[in-house]
N, C-alpha and C positions, 0 to 999 in steps of 0.2 A: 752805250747809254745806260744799261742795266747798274751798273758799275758805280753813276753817281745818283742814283734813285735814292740810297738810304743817307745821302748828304742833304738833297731836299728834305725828306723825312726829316732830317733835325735841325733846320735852317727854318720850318713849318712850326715843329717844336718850341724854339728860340722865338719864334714872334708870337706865338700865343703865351711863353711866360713872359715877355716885356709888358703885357698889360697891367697897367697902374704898378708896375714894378718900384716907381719914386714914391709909394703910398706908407709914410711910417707905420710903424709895430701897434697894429688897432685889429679891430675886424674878431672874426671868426680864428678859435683856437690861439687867440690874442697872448693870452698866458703865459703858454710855451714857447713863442718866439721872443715875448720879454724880458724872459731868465736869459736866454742865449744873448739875446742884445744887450743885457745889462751885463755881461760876465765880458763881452768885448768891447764894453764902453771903460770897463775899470780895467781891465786890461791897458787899453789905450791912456787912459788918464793915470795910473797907481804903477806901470813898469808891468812888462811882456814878460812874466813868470810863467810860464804855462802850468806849470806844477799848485800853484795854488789861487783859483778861481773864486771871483767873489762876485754876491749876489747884492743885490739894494734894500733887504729887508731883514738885515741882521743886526738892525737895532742900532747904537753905538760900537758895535764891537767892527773889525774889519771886514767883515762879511767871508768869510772864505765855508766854503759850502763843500759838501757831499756831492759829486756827481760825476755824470759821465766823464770819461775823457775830455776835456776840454778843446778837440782841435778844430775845431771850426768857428767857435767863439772868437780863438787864438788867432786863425786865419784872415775874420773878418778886421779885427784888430790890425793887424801889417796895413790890410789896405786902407783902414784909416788914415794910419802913419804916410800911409806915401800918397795918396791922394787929401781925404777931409772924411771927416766922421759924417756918417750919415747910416740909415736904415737899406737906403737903397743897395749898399756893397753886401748886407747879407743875404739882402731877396736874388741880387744877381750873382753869389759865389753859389746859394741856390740852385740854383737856374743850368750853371754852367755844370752843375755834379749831376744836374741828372742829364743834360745830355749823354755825359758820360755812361749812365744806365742805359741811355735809349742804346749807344754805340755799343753795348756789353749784351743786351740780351738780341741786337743783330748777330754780334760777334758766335755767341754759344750758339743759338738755334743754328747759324749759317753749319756749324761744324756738327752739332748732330743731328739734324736735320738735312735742310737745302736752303738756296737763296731764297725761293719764293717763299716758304712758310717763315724765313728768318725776317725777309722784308715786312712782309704784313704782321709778324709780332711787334718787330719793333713801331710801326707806326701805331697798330693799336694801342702800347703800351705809352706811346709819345701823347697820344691823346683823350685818356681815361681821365673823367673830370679830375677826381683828388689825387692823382700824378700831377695835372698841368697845378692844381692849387697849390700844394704841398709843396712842389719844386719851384715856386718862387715864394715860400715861406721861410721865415728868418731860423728855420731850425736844423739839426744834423740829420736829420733823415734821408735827404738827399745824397749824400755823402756817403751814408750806410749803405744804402741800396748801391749806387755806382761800386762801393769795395765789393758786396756781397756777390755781385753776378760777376766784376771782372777776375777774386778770387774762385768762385767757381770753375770759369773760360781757361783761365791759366796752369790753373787745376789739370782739367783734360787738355789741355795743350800738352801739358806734363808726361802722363798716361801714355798719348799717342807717339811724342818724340823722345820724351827721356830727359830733355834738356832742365838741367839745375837750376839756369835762371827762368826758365819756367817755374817751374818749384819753389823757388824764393818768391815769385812777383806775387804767387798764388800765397803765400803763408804769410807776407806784409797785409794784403789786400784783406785778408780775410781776418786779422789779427785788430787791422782797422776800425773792421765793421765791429767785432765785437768787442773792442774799445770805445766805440762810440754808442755800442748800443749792445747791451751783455746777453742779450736776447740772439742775438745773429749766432748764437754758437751751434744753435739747432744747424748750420749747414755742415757740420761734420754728419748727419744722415746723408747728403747727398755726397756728399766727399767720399763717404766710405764707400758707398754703392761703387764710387768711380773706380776707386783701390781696389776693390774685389772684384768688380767685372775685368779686370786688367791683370790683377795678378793672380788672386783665389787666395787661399789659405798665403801663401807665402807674405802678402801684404802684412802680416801680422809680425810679419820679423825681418821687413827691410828697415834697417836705420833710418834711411830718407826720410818715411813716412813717422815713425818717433821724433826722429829733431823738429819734423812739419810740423808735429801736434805738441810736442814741448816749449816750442818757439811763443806758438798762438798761446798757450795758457799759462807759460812765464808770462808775457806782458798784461796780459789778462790780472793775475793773479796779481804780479806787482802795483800795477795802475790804482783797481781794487781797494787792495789792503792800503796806500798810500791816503786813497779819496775816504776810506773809513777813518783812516789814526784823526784826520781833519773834522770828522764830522764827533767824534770821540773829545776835539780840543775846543771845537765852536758851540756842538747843538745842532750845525745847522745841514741841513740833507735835503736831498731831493727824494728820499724814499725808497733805495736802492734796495735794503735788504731787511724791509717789513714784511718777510716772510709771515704768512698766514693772516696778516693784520690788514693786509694792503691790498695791492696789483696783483702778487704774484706769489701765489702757494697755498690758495682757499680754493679747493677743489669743488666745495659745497654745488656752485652755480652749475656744474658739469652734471648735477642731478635733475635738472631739471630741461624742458623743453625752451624756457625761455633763451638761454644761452643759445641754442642752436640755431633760433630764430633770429635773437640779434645780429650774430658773428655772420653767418651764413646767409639770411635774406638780405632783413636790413640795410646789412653792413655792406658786405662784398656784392651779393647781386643788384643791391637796391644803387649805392652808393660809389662803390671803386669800380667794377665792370659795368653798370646799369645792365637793368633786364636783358636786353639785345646783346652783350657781349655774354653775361653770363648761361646763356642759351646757346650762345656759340661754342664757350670755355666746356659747356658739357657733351656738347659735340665732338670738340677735340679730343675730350680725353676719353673715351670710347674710340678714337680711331686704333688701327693696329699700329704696333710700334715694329719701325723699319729694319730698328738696331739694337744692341743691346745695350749699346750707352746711352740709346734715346731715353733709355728708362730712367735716364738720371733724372728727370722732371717729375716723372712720381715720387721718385723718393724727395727730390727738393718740395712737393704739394705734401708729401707726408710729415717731414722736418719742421714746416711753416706749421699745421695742424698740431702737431707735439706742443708747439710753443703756444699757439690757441690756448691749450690747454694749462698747459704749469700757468703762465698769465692772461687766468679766467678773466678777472674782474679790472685786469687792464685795457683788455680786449672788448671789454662789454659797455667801459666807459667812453674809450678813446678811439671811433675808428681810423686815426691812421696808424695805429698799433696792426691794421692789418695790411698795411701799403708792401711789407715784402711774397703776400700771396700774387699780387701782381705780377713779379716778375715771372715765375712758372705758369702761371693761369696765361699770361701772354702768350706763350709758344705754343700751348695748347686753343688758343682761337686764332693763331698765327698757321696752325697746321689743318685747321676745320677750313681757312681762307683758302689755304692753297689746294685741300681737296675738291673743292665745291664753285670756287668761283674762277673760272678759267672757261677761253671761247672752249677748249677739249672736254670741260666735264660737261656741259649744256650738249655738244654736240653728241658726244658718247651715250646721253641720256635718253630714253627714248618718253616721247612723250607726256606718258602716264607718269613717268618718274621725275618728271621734271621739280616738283612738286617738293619735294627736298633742297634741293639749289636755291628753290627762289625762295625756297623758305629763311636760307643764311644769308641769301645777298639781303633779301626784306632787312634782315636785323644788322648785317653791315650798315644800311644804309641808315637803319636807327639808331647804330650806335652813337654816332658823331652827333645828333640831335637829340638826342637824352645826355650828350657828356654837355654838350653846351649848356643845356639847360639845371643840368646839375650844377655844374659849375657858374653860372649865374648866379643861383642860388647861395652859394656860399662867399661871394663877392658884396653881396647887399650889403652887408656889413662892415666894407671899408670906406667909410665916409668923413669927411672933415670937418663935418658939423657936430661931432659926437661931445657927447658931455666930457671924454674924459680929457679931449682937447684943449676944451677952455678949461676946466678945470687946472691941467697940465700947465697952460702959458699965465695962469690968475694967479697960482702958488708961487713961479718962479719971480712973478714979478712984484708979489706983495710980505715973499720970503728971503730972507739971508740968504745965500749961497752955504752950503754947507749944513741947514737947520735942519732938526734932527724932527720928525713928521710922522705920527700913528694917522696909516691910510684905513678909512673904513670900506674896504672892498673887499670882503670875504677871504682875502688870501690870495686875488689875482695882483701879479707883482705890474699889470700895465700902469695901473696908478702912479707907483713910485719912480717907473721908467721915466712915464711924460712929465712927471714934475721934475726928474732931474734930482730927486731928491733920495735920501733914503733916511731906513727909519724901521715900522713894525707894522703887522698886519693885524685888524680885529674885524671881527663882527659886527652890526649893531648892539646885539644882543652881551657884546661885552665890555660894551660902552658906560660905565656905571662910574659915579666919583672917586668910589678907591681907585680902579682900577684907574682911572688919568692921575690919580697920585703917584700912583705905582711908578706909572710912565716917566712922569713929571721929573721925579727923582731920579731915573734912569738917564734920563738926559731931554727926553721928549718935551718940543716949544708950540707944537702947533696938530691940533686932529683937524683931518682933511677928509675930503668925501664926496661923494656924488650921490644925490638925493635918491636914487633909484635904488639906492639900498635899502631904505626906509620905507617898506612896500606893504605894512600894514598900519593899522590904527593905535598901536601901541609906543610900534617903532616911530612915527610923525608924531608922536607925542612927547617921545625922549625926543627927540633932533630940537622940538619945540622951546624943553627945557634947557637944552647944551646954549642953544642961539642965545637965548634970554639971560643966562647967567656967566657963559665966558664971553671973552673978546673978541667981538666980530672982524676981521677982516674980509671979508666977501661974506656974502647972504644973496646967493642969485636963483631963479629956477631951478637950473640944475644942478649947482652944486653949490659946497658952501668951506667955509676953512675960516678957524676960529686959532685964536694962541690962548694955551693954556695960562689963567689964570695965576699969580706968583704967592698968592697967599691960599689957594687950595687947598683946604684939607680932607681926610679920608669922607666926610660925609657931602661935600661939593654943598650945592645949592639947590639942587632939587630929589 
């Protein structure tokens, strides 16, 4: 019966991501899943290139953009083709990549560990609120994490028998991750640990392990430089390599205590483990280590930490920038489980000590009840009534098909998704008559919008002037979409 416990565990998994899984690209972290769904929406409509990915906000130009690997956008796309376009094939290709995680961090813990701490990792990790959100989110993260931990597994599979196609499964997987997310490279810290506990010095001069790490940083390196020559031809990026400017390579924030507090409380004990796991996760890692490959999980907490750091301010922005701490934080409250909750530790226990035990069952029992309610919380926000909806179905049906549309929504790309349109992103604040000349000329027939941008006394004063002096097409509560004027000139009307 042991045997199929961790298929329930992910059959348990699989029904709590099927919730509102048919809920189009809206909600919570909206943005990120609407580059992805728009990069497999032109996929599917403009021909299956995988090689040159295009986003909905590049103006008139073809949109082809700077970014990750494209294989999951890619993928979603196929199942268009063979099934029908919808949101639902990316929340459920999702879905189905992180089972594949839950099944990868059974798989390692079972091998350097044992069953029980491998079971109770992976069910906790099956059920941390932003695991269950995030793996039915329209974006590659799912997909990184399942490469990241099966590259790992495969990895010491390697180690322990020797076999090449171990060694190959492990240098795809892991070539994957950090294809799809350039950040994943940090798991050569745990790699190496694995090398060196296994062979020592000699690691440094078996060819095996050179072709492994040539393989990974050829396609790295080629991917890369391909996705830059693009952003070189277009303008247009996702921000890949705004060293010091951006995400990743302002160490400044690593001087202060705020960073610690974000990433660390916040983030990870507040948010990915809730309180009660992460009371657990320090449990575990204080326990003693069995073996000396157990210790590959510090160095994988150590690897994840590295990259905390090079990407401060991505990590301070975005908590699921830290969703690959989960998988090692898992095995370490997977092994706190199996020290402490068993009829032998209570019995073993004498009395007075009991006091311990019930202190981690307490917080098992809390955890499940702090993820629900987390994750609760992060669902509020996928509802049908939302402004960007109507807005979304008012544009396509009082616009062309193909009309070329400046969305006023800060630079979040859901706008242009739900209207189907594409076009260019502004501000309010760069809302001014040159600048719709500007447009005008560029190709631009129509500024669209949702009043919720317009959130001061200044800004409802311009929106007042736009209404008044261009051509209304809609004027509703919540949003509004006007076609520019044909005789505009740089000074407009107001």
């Amino acid at each position: 019966m042991k045997k199929y416990t961790i298929l329930v565990v992910i059959l348990l998994a699989l029904a709590c991501r099927m919730y509102h899984i048919f809920f189009p690209v809206a909600g919570f972290q909206a943005w990120r899943q609407a580059d992805t769904a728009a990069i497999a929406k032109n996929y599917y409509e403009n021909g299956l290139d995988i090689l040159y990915p295009q986003i909905d906000w590049g103006g008139i130009s073809k949109g082809y953009v700077e970014t990750e690997f494209p294989l999951v956008p890619f993928l979603i796309s196929l199942l268009y083709r063979i099934f029908y376009p919808a949101d639902f094939w990316g929340r459920f290709l999702s879905a189905l990549f992180s089972l594949g995680a839950i099944y990868g961090v059974y798989l390692v813990a079972k091998e350097l560990t044992d069953r029980s701490a491998a079971l109770w990792a992976a069910a906790v990790y099956a059920f941390l609120p932003l695991n269950i959100y995030y793996s039915r989110a329209v974006m590659p993260e799912s997909m990184m994490l399942m490469c990241s931990v099966l590259g790992v597994y495969f990895f010491h599979r390697w180690t322990a028998c020797g076999s090449k196609s171990q060694l190959l499964a492990s240098a795809i997987f892991i070539a994957l991750a950090a294809l799809l997310k350039i950040t994943s490279l940090y798991l050569g810290l745990p790699l190496l640990f694995l090398a060196w506990n296994k062979f020592g010095r000699k690691a440094l001069t078996k060819p095996s392990l050179w072709l492994f790490a040539g393989f990974i940083l050829a396609a790295v390196f080629l991917w890369y430089r391909h996705a830059h020559n693009i952003y070189l031809k277009s303008g247009l990026t996702f921000g890949i390599w705004d060293y010091g400017a951006g995400k990743w390579g302002n160490f400044k924030p690593l001087a202060t205590l705020k960073f610690y507090n974000d990433i660390f409380f916040k983030s990870i004990a507040e948010r990915h483990l809730t309180y009660a796991g992460f009371f657990l996760f320090l449990i575990g890692l204080f326990l003693k280590r069995k073996s000396g490959p157990e210790r590959v999980f510090d160095w994988w907490l150590a690897g994840v930490v590295v990259y905390f750091c090079i990407v401060a301010v991505g990590n301070q922005v975005h908590e699921y920038y830290q969703l690959p701490f989960t998988l090692p934080a898992s095995v370490f409250i997977g092994k706190a489980c199996r020290q402490f909750i068993s009829p032998d530790s209570f019995a073993s226990c004498r009395r007075a000590k009991l006091a311990f035990p019930l202190f981690v069952l307490l917080c098992l029992i809390a955890l499940p009840v702090l993820s629900f309610l987390r994750y609760s919380n992060f669902m509020e926000g996928e509802k049908l009534d939302g402004s960007v909806f109507k807005l979304g179905s008012a544009v396509q049906n009082l616009t062309a098909p193909g009309s070329r549309v400046i969305a006023v929504d800060e630079g979040d790309p859901v706008v242009l998704y739900r209207c189907s349109r594409k076009g260019w992103h502004c501000s309010p604040d760069d809302v001014t008559p040159s600048f719709l000349r500007e447009m005008q000329l560029k190709g631009a027939e129509c500024l669209i919008g949702t009043k919720e941008y317009f959130d001061s006394d200044e800004r409802r004063e311009k929106l007042s002037r736009i209404l008044g002096c261009c051509p209304l097409l809609a004027d509703e509560k919540e949003y509004f979409i006007v076609s520019l004027p044909s005789t505009m000139d740089g000074r407009g009307c107001y």
